[in-house]
C-alpha positions in Angstrom: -7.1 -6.4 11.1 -5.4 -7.4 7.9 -7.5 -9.2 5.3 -4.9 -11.3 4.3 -2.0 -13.3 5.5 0.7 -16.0 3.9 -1.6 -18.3 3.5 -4.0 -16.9 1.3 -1.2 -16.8 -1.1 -0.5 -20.5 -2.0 1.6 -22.2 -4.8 -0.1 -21.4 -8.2 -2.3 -18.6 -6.7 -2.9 -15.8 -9.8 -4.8 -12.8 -10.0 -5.6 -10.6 -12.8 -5.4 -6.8 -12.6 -7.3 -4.8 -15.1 -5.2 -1.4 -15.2 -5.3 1.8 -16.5 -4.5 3.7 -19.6 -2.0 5.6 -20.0 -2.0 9.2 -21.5 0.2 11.3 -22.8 0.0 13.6 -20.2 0.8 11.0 -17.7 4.1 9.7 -19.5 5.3 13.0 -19.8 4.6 13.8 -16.1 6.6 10.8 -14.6 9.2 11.4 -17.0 9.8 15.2 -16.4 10.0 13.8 -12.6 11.9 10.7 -12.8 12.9 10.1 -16.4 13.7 12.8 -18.5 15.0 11.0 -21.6 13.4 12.5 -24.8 11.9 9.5 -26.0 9.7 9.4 -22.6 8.8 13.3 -22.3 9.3 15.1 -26.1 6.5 13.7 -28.4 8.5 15.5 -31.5 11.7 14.1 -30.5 10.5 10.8 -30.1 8.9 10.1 -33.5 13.0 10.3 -34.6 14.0 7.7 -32.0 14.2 4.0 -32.3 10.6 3.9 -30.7 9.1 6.0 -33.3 6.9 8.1 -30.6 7.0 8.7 -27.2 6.6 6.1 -24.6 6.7 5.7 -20.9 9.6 5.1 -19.0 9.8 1.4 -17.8 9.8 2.6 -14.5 6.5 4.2 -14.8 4.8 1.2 -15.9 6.9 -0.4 -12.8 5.3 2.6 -10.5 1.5 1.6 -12.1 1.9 -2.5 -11.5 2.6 -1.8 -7.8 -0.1 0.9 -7.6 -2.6 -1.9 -8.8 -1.1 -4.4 -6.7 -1.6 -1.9 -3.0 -5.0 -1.5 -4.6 -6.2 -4.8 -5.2 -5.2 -6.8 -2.7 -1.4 -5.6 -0.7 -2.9 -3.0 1.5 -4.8 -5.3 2.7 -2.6 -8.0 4.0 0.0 -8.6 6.5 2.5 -7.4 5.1 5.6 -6.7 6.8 7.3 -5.0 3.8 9.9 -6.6 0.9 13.3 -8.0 0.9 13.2 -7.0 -3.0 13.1 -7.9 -6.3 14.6 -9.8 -9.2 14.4 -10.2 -13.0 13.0 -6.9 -13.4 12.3 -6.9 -17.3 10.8 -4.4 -19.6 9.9 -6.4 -22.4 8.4 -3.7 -25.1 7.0 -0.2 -24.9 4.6 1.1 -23.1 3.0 3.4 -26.1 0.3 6.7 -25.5 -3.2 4.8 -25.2 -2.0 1.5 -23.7 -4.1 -0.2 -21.5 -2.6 -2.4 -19.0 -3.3 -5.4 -17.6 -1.4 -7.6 -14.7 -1.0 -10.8 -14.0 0.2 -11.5 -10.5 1.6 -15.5 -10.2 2.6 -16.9 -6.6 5.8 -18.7 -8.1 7.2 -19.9 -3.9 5.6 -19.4 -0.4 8.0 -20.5 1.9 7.4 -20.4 5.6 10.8 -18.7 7.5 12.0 -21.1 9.6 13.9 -18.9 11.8 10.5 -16.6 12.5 7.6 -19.2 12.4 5.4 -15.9 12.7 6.0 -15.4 8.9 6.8 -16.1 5.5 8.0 -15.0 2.2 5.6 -14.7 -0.7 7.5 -14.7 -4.3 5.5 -13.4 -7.0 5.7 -13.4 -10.7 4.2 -10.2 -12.4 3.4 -9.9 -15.7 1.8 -6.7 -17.3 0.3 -6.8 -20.9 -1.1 -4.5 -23.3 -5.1 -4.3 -24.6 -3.0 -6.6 -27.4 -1.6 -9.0 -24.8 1.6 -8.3 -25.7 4.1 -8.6 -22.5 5.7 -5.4 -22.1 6.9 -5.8 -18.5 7.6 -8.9 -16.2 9.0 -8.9 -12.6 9.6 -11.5 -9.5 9.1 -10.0 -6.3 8.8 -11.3 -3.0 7.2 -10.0 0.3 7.4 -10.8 4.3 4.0 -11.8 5.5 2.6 -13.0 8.7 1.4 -15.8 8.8 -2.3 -16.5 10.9 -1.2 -19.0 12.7 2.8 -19.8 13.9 
């Protein structure tokens, strides 16, 4: 039984995510995988780049915000999965030793009218360093059930 449904997710709703921070090892390791520009998996390299170090692919720190999210609260809900995403935004560099934080807004819930057992969520997220600098902002909207039709 899901914990949570549509309606737990109104207009204004935020949540904050304290996140983890991220090593070197770790950068490397998604990069090698899924990224393998120099700047995100050659420490040497990187000091030459216009970064001046290494730092993690923007993908990666897409792959962590959505790991805190199914943590904190979207494996628990009714979710019946995403029509996608917009504005996807990497706003500065994630650096070796950056903590990160995210902010999860409810920007629209709109009840389908087609499928009155549902709704779409749309969600503004915002990840920040321990700094609060933005360094990554997304909108992204999931399909939820709703309790009652």
């Amino acid at each position: 039984m899901p914990k949570y449904y549509y309606e737990d997710f109104p207009l204004g709703n935020v949540r904050e995510i304290q996140g983890p921070t991220l090593t070197e090892e770790a950068i490397i390791g998604f990069a090698t995988q899924f990224d393998p520009q120099f700047f995100h998996t050659d420490p040497v390299r990187a000091k030459e780049s216009l970064y001046g170090g290494l730092i993690a692919s923007g993908f990666h720190t897409a792959c962590v915000c959505l790991r805190l999210v199914c943590d904190d609260y979207l494996l628990e809900t009714a979710n019946l999965g995403s029509p996608g995403m917009r504005e996807l935004k990497w706003i500065a560099p994630v650096r070796v030793g950056d903590t990160i934080r995210l902010r999860v807004t409810v920007t629209e819930a709109t009840p389908s009218r087609s499928k009155p057992d549902r709704g779409v969520v749309t969600q503004c997220w915002e990840a920040f360093n321990q700094r609060d600098e933005k360094v990554f902002e997304m909108t992204g909207l999931s399909i939820m059930k709703r309790r009652e039709a």
